[in-house]
N, C-alpha and C positions, 0 to 999 in steps of 0.2 A: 626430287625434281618434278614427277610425274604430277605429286599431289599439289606442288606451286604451281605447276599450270593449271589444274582445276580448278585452284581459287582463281586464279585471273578470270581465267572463262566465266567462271560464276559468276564475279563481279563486274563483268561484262555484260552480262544476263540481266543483273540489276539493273544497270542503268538503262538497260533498253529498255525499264517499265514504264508503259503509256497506262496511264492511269486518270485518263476525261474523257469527254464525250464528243473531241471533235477526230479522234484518230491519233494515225500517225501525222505529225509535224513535227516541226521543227522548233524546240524551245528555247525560253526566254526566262533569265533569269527574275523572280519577283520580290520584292519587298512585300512583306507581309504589313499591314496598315492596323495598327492595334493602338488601345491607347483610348482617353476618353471621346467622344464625339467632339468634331469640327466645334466652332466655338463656345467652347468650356470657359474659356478665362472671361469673356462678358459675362457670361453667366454668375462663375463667380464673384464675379464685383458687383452684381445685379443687388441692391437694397429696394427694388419695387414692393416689396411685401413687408419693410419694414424687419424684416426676418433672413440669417442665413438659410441659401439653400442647400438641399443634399447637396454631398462633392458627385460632380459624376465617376470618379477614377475611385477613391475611397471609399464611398457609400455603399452600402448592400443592395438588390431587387428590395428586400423586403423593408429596408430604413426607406427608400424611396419611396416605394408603396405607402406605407405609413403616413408619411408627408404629404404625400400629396390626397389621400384620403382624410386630411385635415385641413382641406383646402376647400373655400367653396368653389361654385362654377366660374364664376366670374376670373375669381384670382387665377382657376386651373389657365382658361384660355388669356387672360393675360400671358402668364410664361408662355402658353403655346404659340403667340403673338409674336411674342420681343423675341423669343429665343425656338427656332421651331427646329433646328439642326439636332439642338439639346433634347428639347421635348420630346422628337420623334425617335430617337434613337435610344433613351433612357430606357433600360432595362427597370422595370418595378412600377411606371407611368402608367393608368388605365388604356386600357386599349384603343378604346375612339378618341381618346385624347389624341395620341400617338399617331390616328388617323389623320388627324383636324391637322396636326403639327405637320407631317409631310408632305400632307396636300400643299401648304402654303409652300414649303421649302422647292418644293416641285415645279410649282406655278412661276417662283423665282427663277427658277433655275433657266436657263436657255442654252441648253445642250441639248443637240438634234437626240442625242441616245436615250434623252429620258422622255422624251416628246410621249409616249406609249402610255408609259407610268403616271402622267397627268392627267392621263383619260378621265372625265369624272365615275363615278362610283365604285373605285377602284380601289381595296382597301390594306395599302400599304404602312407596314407595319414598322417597316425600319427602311431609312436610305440614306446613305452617307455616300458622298460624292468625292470622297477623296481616292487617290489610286483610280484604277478603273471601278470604282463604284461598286456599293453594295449594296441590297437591295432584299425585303419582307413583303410575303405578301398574304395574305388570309384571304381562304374564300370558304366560304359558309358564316354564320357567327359564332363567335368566341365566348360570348356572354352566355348563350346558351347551350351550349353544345357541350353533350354527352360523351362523344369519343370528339379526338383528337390527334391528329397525325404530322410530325413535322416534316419536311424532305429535305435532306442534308445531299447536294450536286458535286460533282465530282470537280475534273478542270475544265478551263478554255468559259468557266462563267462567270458575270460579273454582269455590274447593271445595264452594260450595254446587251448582252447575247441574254439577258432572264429570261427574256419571252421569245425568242427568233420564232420566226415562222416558216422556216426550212429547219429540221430535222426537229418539230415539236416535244415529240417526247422525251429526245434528250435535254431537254431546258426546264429550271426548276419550275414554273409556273404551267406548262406543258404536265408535267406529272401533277403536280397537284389536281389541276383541274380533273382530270383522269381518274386521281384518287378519291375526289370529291364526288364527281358524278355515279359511282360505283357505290360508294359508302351514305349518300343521302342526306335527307333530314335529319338533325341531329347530330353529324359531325362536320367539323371543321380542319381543313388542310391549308397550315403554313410551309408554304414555296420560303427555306431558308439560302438563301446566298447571300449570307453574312460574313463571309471571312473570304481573303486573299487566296485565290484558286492556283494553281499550276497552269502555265500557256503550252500546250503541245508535248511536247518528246523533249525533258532535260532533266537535268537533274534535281529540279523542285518537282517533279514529279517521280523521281524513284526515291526521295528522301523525305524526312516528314517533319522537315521544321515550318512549312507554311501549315502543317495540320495539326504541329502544337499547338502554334497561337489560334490556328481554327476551333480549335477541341475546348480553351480557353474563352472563345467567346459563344461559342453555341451552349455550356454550361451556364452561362451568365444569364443568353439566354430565355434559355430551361426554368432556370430560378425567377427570370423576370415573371414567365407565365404564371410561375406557382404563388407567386407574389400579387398576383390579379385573378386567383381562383380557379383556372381553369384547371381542366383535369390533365392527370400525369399522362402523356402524351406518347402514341407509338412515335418511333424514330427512323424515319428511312432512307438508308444508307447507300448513294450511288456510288462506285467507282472508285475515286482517293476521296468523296466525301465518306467512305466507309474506314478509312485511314482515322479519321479527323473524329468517326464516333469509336474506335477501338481504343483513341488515345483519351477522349474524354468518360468513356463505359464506369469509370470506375466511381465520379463524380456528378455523374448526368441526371435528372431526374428525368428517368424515361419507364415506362411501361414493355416495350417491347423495344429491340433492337433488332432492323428487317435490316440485308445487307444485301445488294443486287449487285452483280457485274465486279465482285472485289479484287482488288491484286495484295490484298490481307487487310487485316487489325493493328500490326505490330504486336500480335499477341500469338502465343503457340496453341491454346483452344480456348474453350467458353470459360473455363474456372481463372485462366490466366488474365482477362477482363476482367476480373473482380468486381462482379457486377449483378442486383436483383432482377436483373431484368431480362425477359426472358427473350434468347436470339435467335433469329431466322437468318438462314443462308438461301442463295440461288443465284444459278449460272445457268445461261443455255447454253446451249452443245454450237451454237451459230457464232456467239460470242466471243471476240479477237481477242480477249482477256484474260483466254483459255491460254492462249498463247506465251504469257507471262510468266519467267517463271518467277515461283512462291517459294521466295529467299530471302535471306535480310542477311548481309555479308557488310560490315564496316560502315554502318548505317545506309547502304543502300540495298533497295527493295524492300519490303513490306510485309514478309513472313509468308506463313501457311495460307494453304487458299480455307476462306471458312465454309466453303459450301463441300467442302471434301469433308466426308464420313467422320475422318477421325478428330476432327478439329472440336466437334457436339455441339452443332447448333441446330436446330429444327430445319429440316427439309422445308421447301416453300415450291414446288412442282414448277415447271420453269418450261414445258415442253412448248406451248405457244407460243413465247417470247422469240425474239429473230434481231440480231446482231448485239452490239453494246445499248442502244438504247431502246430497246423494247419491251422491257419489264412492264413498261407503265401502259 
């Protein structure tokens, strides 16, 4: 009897995991938004080229790349034209293409939320408007740059809050900038909130099906970049966006895996990620995160904390940092 109440409690304990960046609240349950980009099926039917196009749901990064590196300019920016939902979101697309295509989709668009995003010289990398919105963004260049860093956000993000301007740091485009301005010429920091977040305190937040299908599209894509040259990329992991890279680690093409503020991987240490790439942990001692505990009882909660000793991920000194979003 004694030990059936422990489970309970535990499993109590789980679901209390607040795992985003806006606190405790109150949650809401999400549909995860997965699936090819908004208008695929014109696309489909598209014979402007005389030629089928890649599928976007079928097609590889790298068949896409291919294709459209047998395209001239003209034709790239036609599609980027007729179909810019497609274009911009296509994982394997050149990169300024991908710019040229959102910019338009953006301009279209007339929702006060994206009003930000249509700033000119603003170099958005992916945005799909379905759900609460998701949203790419790159700052440095991609063509040229030497290192490269992506940021994978935790919950409570989505195209509308990417950039808020009350609590900066905790917003993907907030840490990028941060990480950019630190690391210089010659690297480039993609702001990724690409996948369906968690809203507040529920239980898409103590459980990791919105971080399957996350894990699923932030490996796609990984592969789109590798599919347009750029180098293998550190990966940095806020919150339950560190959820979303413990479940993709195994598949991911990443250089480094940095994991901030975690309430776990779904993994019990570094060998159990089955993963080349080498991991960093870090918690401050300020951060309500601590508070969480690191349990995974009937798919809820999210394992081992990684910045504890025995979990073996490289220390990342963490003493300046001050609450959950202060890493950056």
């Amino acid at each position: 009897m004694r030990r059936y109440a422990r489970s309970l409690i535990t499993i109590a304990l789980a679901i209390t995991t607040v795992t985003g960046t806006a606190g405790w609240a109150s949650g809401n349950t999400q549909q995860a938004v997965t699936g090819p980009p908004p208008g695929t099926a014109a696309w489909r039917a598209d014979r402007v080229l005389d030629r089928r196009l890649p599928d976007p749901e079928r097609s590889t990064p790298a068949e896409v790349s291919v294709f459209f590196r047998g395209l001239t300019a003209d034709q790239q920016q036609t599609l980027a034209t007729r179909h810019p939902l497609v274009v911009g979101n296509l994982d394997g697309v050149p990169v300024r293409l991908r710019y040229r295509a959102n910019a338009l989709s953006l301009r279209a668009d007339h929702d006060p939320r994206y009003a930000r995003l249509a700033a000119p010289g603003r170099q958005i990398l992916a945005f799909d408007p379905r759900g609460r919105g998701q949203v790419a963004e790159v700052f440095g260049n991609l063509d040229t740059a030497r290192h490269v860093a992506v940021v994978v956000p935790g919950s409570d993000i989505d195209a509308g809050t990417f950039d808020r301007t009350n609590d900066v740091y905790g917003t993907p485009a907030g840490m990028a900038k941060s990480l950019h301005a630190r690391t210089g010429p010659g690297s480039a920091v993609v702001a990724w909130a690409g996948y369906t977040t968690p809203v507040g305190l529920g239980i898409d937040a103590a459980t990791g099906s919105l971080a399957e299908a996350g894990a699923d599209r932030l490996t796609r894509f990984a592969d789109g970049l590798a599919a347009d040259g750029v180098p293998e990329p550190a990966v940095f992991c806020h919150s339950y966006g560190s959820v979303v890279c413990g479940l993709a680690a195994s598949r991911l093409r990443a250089r480094d895996l940095v994991v901030l503020g975690s309430p776990g991987m779904r993994a019990d240490d570094v060998a159990d990620l089955h993963t080349d790439a080498r991991v960093w942990a870090a918690k401050d001692a300020t951060d309500w995160i601590d508070d969480v505990p690191n349990v995974e009882v009937a798919g809820l909660g999210h394992g081992p904390d990684p910045a504890a000793p025995e979990f073996g991920a490289r220390h990342v000194p963490a003493d300046d940092a001050r609450g959950h979003t202060g890493y950056f």
